[in-house]
Steps between C-alpha positions, in 0.01 A plus 500: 500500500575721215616136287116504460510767264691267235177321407391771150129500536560602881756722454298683234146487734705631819677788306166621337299471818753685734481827205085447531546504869693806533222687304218349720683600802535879375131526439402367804699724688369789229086398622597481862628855533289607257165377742675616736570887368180506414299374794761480817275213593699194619154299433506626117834369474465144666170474257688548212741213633237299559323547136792373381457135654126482514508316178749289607192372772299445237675397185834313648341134530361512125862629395626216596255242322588719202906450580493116481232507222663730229819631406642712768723673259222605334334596797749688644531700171204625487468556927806743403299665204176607688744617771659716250202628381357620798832678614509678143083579625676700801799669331267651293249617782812643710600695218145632414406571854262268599670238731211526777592288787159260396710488161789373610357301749252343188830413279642371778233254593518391071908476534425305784270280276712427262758451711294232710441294224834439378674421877467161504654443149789712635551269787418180309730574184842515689499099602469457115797754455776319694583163648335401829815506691560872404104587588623691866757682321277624220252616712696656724693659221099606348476653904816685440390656183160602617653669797795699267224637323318566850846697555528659144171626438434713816779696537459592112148571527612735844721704284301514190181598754736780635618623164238417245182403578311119524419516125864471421522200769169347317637526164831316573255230667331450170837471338633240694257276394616461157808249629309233664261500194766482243681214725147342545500518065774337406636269821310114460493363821599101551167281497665246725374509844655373817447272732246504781658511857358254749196581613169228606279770346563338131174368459372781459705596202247341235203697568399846359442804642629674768331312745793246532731766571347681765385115681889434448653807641176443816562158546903479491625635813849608327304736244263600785731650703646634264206680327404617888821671559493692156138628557529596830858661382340713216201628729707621738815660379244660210487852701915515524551580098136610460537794802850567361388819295303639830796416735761659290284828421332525795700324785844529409494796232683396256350591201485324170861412424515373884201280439694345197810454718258326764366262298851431302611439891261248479559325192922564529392256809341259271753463258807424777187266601449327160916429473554395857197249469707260290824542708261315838612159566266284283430256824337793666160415506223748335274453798705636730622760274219641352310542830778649684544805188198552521533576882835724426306726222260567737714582768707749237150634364414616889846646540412702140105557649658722846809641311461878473865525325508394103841349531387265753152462339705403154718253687216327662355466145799374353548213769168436486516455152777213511234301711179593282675301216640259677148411678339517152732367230517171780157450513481540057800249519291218768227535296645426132709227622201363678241510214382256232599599176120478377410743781810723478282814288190503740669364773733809504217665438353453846835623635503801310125570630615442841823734454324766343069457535541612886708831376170709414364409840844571699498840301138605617541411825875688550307809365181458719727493787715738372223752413386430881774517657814626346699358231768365755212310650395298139857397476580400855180328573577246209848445585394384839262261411741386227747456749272273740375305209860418328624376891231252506566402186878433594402329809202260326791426226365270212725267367244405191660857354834266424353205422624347805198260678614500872619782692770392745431520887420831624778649792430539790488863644467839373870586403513142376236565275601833369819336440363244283257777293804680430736220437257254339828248662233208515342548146864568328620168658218322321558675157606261231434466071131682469282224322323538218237272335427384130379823279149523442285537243280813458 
């Protein structure tokens, strides 16, 4: 995985955005228990997760029109530049006293903004950075560096919150920045694009708008599924991080530096995920796998919702974390190999509105419930209903997600059939060379 890392302009992106991440990571850990000091209202705190991705709702689909319109370098640069901006807008409030809760919750909702309208040149620059063949590898190399900062950043922000105070943790944010905008100055990303996977959706490729992508990724029942899973995914593991402040100040009382260590648990989880990903046998099938993590996070996450012990609460996270990235870098993986290349911008567009548009939603209604009726009661009410959703989703498999056209016979019986969901013995039989088609022309 890490031979990825030889290609220069990727090297130089993945480098500068795992320093940016690190920051972004300490500061939201800094707002959280900030909100939460302030109010000791788990509903304040999932609001100011969901301002965050309420943009995303509303800004994510004409993101990614701009991605396969412009220069996504370019875009990217200056995505990273507001974002900078509005973090230096909060150091300075922290230090003169007046980081209100509607503050912090108001610069959040603008990071989020900026943020939101740079994702899907994120996702759609990386098939540009490295050879098709190496696309899995990359992104679950991207996964692995997301989740080291997700590791990184809180338990730095716990100590600095328990021996200095959040302004420190906001103005090391702001700092952070100044990599990925110095990489995003001087690396030139290749022009060249790649290929288009097979897909019957290509017709669509020639028209405008985003209209084409969203009737692709509706019509297609590989990207359907796909874009089902994620948005059902994101709504309801939302209240698991988002209650994380409440749970580890009120629940398991733990203080600041133990709600760093929490969430570290969590992304320590993701990384181990990220590396293992590659190391699966490539003729496992995503539709069996993605489904079935999905299922095993949520079955951690309830473990993590009833624990009243932090060890065990951390080592629920920290499994669950190896099957939140493995649920979501597969599904980011089916999708890019299954999109045009005249789509890829907005079509990854509509899967990053379906990953993160249902987050501001999943966040309100964990703290409604959690308001109601206890903050065990936002997390373990979501974890159930993820649970029940992600087993239908294993059992109703789609083999679309792989590009494969006809799913082999189903077994007969229960055990037979759990046999096979685990397995995936029928669909691995059936594996061969994935096809691709002619590249088309955006």
């Amino acid at each position: 995985m890490f031979g990825v890392l030889r290609h220069r302009a990727f090297r130089w992106i993945w480098l500068g955005a795992l320093v940016s991440n690190v920051g972004n990571w300490m500061e939201a850990v800094g707002q959280s228990w900030l909100v939460q000091q302030q109010t000791g209202s788990p509903f304040m705190v999932e609001l100011l997760a969901a301002s965050e991705f309420v943009p995303h709702a509303v800004l994510m689909l004409a993101a990614g029109w701009l991605a396969d319109r412009y220069d996504r370098r370019k875009l990217l640069l200056l995505g990273q530049a507001l974002m900078m901006l509005f973090g230096a807008v909060l150091a300075f409030a922290a230090h003169k006293g007046f980081a209100t809760p509607w503050l912090i919750i108001a610069i959040s909702f603008a990071e989020g903004a900026a943020w939101a309208s740079v994702t899907p040149s994120w996702q759609a620059i990386v098939p540009a950075l490295v050879p098709r063949e190496e696309l899995p590898a990359a992104i679950a190399l991207n996964s692995a560096q997301f989740n080291t900062a997700r590791l990184l950043g809180p338990m730095l922000a716990g100590a600095l919150l328990t021996t200095a105070s959040a302004a420190v943790v906001f103005d090391i944010n702001v700092v952070s920045f100044l990599g990925i905008v110095i990489v995003l100055l001087v690396v030139r990303t290749p022009k060249a694009q790649l290929a288009a996977a097979h897909t019957s959706g290509g017709e669509l490729v020639h028209s405008g708008g985003i209209r084409p992508a969203v009737r692709w990724a509706v019509l297609e029942p590989g990207p359907r599924r796909i874009i089902l899973g994620v948005f059902v995914f994101a709504l309801l593991a939302a209240p698991v991080q988002g209650l994380l402040p409440a749970m580890a100040d009120q629940a398991l009382h733990v203080g600041a530096h133990g709600y760093g260590v929490l969430l570290s648990c969590l992304g320590a989880g993701a990384i181990f995920g990220a590396l293992t990903l590659a190391r699966l046998p490539r003729s496992y099938p995503r539709h069996h796998l993605i489904p079935l993590s999905m299922l095993a996070f949520a079955l951690c996450a309830l473990v993590y919702s009833v624990s009243r012990w932090p060890l065990l609460s951390g080592a629920a996270l920290g499994v669950g974390g190896v099957f939140w990235v493995w649920s979501l870098a597969s599904s980011s993986t089916a999708m890019q190999l299954l999109v045009p290349e005249g789509l890829r911008g907005r079509a990854m567009s509509v899967l990053a509105l379906a990953t993160t548009g249902p987050l501001p939603l999943g966040h309100l209604l964990g703290g409604t419930v959690a308001h109601a009726f206890g903050i065990r009661a936002g997390v373990l009410g979501s974890c159930c209903a993820l649970a029940v959703f992600a087993a239908w989703s294993a059992w109703a498999r789609e083999p679309a997600v792989d590009a494969m056209q006809l799913p082999p016979p189903p077994p007969r019986g229960f055990r037979a059939a759990v046999w096979e969901a685990l397995t995936a013995a029928s669909h691995r039989a059936q594996v061969g060379e994935p096809r691709t088609a002619e590249p088309l022309e955006d």
